[in-house]
N, C-alpha and C positions, 0 to 999 in steps of 0.2 A: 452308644455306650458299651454296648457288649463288646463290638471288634474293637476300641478302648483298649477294655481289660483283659483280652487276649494278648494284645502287642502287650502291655506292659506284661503280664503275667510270662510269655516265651522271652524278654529281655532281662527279667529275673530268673529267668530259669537255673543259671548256673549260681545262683549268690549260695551264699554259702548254709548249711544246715540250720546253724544260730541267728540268722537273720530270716528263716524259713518261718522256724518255731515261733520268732519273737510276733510276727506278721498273725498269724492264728492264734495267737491268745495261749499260746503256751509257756510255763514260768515252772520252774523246778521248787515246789513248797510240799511241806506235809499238813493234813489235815488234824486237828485236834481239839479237846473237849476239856470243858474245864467248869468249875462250880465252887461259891463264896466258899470260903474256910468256914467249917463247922455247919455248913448246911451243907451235909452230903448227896449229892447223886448219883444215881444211875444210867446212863444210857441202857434203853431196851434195842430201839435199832435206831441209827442213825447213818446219813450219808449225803455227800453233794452228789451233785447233778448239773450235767449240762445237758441238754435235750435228752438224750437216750444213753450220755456214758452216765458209769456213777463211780465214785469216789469216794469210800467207804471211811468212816469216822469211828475210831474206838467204843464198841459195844461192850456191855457186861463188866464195867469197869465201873467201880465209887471213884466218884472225883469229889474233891474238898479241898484242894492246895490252895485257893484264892483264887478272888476277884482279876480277872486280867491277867494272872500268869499262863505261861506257854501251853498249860496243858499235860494232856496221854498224850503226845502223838505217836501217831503209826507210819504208813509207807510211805513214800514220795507219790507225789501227782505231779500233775504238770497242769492241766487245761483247767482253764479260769471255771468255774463253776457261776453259775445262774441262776439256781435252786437249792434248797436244802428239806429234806424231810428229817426230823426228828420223835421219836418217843420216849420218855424218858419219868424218872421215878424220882419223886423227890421223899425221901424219908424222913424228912420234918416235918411233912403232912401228910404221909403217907399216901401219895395220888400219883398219876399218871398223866403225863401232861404231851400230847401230840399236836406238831403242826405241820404245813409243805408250804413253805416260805419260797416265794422270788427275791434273789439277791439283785443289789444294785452291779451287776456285771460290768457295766463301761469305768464305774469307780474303783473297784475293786482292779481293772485291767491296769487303769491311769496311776494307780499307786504300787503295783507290781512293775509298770515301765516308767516310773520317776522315781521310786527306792526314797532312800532317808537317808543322811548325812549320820553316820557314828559319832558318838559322843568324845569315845579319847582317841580315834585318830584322823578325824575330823576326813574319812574319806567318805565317798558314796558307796554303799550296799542295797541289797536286793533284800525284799520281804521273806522269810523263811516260811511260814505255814500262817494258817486261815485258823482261825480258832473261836469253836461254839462254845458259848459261856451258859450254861445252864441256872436256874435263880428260881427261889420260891415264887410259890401261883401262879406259874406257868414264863414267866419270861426268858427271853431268848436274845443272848446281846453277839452278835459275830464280831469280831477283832481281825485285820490283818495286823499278822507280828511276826517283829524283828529281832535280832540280836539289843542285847542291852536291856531289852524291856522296851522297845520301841515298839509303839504300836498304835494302828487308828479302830475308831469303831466305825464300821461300812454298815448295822444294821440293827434294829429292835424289834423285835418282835413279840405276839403276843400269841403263847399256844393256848388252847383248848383242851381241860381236863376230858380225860377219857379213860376207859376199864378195859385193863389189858385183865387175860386168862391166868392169874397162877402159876398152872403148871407149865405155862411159857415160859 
């Protein structure tokens, strides 16, 4: 199996950057944060993760735009994330809600390399950014999303009230 995936790996060698990237799990999205209309949040620190990179998610920023929209987003990433740590303030109950979630990766991969069909021009597009949905008592809902408002949920999760420092 090893000498295998040498010959294939030196028969690829010349393919091209785009078919490099696509192979690794690498996809051109931004990360971003988002929280119901009128239940404001905070992120205190947040960020994806694939083993050892991380991929930082808009900190120190109220988010309230609504349920399911795009979000803060920040820089461009690339590689599929696997993990997510978040802390974050909900100010309609005044608490602090942390967790270190595993994402569903191969889902999240499978819907960055099969895209969504656009609604008015009926062609195929690529997912734009990953976005954490922040929600009272602690819940935790990630979205991959697209243009139009296109978008799936890839996860739920359930954080864990916790006491951040103030003068943090």
């Amino acid at each position: 199996l090893a000498l295998q995936f040498i010959t294939i790996s030196c028969k690829h060698s010349n393919a091209s950057k785009e078919s490099t990237k696509t192979t690794m799990n690498y996809f051109e999205w931004q990360p971003g944060v988002n929280a119901p209309a009128e239940y404001p949040m905070e992120t205190y620190r947040a960020y994806f993760y694939h083993d050892n990179d991380i991929m930082g998610i808009p900190s120190g920023v109220i988010c309230e735009t609504g349920w399911g929209e795009n979000g803060m987003n920040m820089m461009t990433s690339h590689q599929i994330p696997n993990g997510l740590k978040i802390t974050y303030l909900s100010f309609t109950e005044n608490k602090f809600f942390t967790g270190d979630f595993v994402l569903p990766e191969a889902k999240i991969l499978a819907l960055f390399q099969k895209g969504y069909m656009r609604f008015n021009t009926r062609k195929w597009d690529t997912y734009s950014s990953i976005v954490v949905n922040m929600a009272p008592g602690g819940m935790v809902v990630v979205l991959v999303h697209g243009g139009e408002g296109y978008q799936v949920e890839v996860g739920r999760y359930q954080a864990e009230e916790t006491k951040v420092n103030w003068f943090d």
